[in-house]
C-alpha positions, 0 to 999 in steps of 0.5 A: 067907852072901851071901843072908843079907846080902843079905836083911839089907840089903833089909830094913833098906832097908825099915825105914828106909823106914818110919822116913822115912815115919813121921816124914814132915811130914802132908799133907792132901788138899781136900775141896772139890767143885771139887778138881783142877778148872780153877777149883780150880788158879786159885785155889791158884795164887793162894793160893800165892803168898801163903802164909807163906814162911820167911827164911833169916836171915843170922846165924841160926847165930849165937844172939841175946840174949834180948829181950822183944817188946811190942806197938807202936802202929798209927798208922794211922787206916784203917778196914779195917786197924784193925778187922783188926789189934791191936797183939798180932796183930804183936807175936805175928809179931815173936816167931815171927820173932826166934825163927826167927832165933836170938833167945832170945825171952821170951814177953810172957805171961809177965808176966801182968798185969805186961805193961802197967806193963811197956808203960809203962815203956818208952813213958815211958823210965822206967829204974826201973820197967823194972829193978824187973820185971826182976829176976824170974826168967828176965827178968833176962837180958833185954837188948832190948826190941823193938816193931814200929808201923804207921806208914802203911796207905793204899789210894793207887792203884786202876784198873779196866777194863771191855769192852763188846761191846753196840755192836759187835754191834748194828753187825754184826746191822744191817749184815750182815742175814743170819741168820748176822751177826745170830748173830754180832752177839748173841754179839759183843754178850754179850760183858762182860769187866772188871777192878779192881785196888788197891794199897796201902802199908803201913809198919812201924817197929821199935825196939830199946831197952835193956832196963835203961835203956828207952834207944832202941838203933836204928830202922829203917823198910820199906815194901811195896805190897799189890795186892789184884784181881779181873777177870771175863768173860761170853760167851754167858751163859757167865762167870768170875771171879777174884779175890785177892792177899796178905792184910793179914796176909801182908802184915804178916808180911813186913814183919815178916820184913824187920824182923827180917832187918835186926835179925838182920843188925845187932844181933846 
């Protein structure tokens, strides 16, 4: 009877074991030539650091009032940013992010080719128009409408550095005048090294109005600097590089998860 359960037990261990690896989240290996090497573990380390980190939301247990995100305005006259960003690209953050924090968003798709009459109604306060769309279906309970806008996105500061050792080894190979110094003069003398860093800031606004009365309800406003590098060096004929920083996409996101964290924090 005892090996029995014993047999019992152990294979119910197993089973459930492979119900935990069964239901594991997928995990992928690189294809890439370099995987595993030096140059390949700088460059992940890197690429961790900007990767989509999720917000623990301070009232996240507590559901939100259902809200419809539109797209906000971006400001900026930057070239680079405009031509990375749309104004939907944020708005697409902003519902991924309420709805992470317990908010009950309605899709903006759903509007179909209403979204834009809809953008309107809020961007002039025209309370009539806005209740005639929300008296369709699911969007009657609508209580907020949120939009986040790029205020600022300006490169403001960049540096860069840069060694040289062409003149010190020619001072050693000309003051030495062995064969050894000479040596060491052109390896001194093959020495390049460099750096180059930027640093950006960029600043969203967001807006919650009353979804009946198109009336403003709150604003707030958050900055964050975004510092984008790159440094080499060569020796000997022999040179590395490396080069990164988050993304103005990463970036956005977060400014977008700090929004939200303060809409989650007061407005609820």
């Amino acid at each position: 009877m005892q090996l029995n359960r014993f047999h019992t037990a152990v294979l119910a261990a197993a089973l459930g074991g492979i119900a935990t690896l069964a239901h594991a989240q997928p995990t992928f290996e690189s294809a890439s030539p370099t995987a595993g090497s030096s140059v390949s573990q700088k460059a992940n380390e890197g690429a961790d650091k900007a990767m989509y980190k999720a917000v623990e939301y301070t009232n996240k247990s507590k559901p939100g009032p259902t809200v419809i995100v539109v797209p906000g305005e971006i400001k900026s006259n930057n070239a680079t940013f405009t031509q990375k960003f749309a104004s939907n690209n944020i708005a697409d953050f902003g519902e991924l992010e309420l709805s992470h924090a317990n908010f009950k968003v309605l899709e903006r798709s759903d509007l179909g080719p209403l979204l834009n009459e809809f953008q309107l109604a809020y961007s002039m306060g025209d309370p009539g128009s806005a209740k005639k769309m929300l008296q369709k279906g699911k969007f009657k309970t609508t209580k907020y409408v949120v939009k986040f806008d790029i205020l600022k996105a300006e490169q403001v500061a960049a540096a860069k550095e840069g060694v040289s050792g062409r003149t010190l080894g020619n001072i050693i190979g000309i003051l030495g005048g062995s064969r050894g110094s000479y040596a060491a003069g052109e390896a001194v003398g093959s020495v390049e090294t460099g750096a180059a860093a930027g640093v950006w800031i960029i600043g969203m606004r967001y807006k919650i109005m009353d979804a009946n009365t198109t009336e403003q309800l709150a604003q707030g406003y958050t900055e964050e600097k975004m510092e984008v590098g790159a440094k080499g060096s060569s020796i000997l004929g022999v040179s590395s590089s490396q080069e990164g920083g988050i993304t103005l996409d990463g970036m956005v996101q977060r400014l977008v998860q700090k929004s939200v964290w303060e809409i989650d924090s007061k407005y609820k």
